[in-house]
N, C-alpha and C positions, 0 to 999 in steps of 0.2 A: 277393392272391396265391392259387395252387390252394391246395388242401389234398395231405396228405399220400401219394407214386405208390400210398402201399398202399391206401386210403381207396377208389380207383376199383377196377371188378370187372365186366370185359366183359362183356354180353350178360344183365347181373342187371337192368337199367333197362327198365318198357314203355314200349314205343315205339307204343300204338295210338294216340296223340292227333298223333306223327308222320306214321304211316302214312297215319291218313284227311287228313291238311292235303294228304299229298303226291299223293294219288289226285283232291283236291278241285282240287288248280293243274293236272294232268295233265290233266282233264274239262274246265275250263276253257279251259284251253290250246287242247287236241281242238276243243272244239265251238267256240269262237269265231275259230281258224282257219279252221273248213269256213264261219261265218256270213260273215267278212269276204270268203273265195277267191268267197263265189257271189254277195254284193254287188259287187265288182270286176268278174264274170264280165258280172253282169246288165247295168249300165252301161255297160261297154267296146261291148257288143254294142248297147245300143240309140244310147249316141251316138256310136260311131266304124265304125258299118259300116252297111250300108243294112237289116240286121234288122229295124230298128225297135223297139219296145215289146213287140211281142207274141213276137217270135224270141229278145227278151235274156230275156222272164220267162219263157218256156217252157223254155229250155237253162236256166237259174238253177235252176228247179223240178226240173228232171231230177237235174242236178249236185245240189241239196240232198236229193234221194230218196237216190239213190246213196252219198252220204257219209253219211246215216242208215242205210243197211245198211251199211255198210261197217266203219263207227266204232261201233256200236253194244257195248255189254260181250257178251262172249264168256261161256258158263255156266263155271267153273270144275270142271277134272276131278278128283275126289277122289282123290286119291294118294296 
């Protein structure tokens, strides 16, 4: 059973071992969405259109440049 409602005291608890897990699935998430969209990208184009190999890793290459600026962390503004 909890312990007692007086016992708990919102916003007294650190929470950095939260924060960075949560920044770490978010970075995860990020990058291995843009890795699997440009493996998709690559293959669709070389085996279902007449691209071939060098059309699907050139657009794949583009698409992965692009989503590396794109996604990349942003400086934080001190405020």
């Amino acid at each position: 059973m909890a312990g007692k409602a007086s016992e708990y005291h919102r916003g007294d608890m650190d929470i950095h071992e939260q924060v960075a897990t949560f920044h770490l699935v978010m970075n995860i998430t990020k990058w291995g969405a843009l890795f699997v969209a440009v493996g998709v990208l690559t293959t669709t184009l070389w085996f279902c259109t007449g691209t071939g190999f060098l059309g699907g890793a050139i657009t794949g290459l583009v698409v992965l440049a692009l989503g590396i600026v794109f996604l990349r962390e942003k400086p934080a503004a001190d405020h």
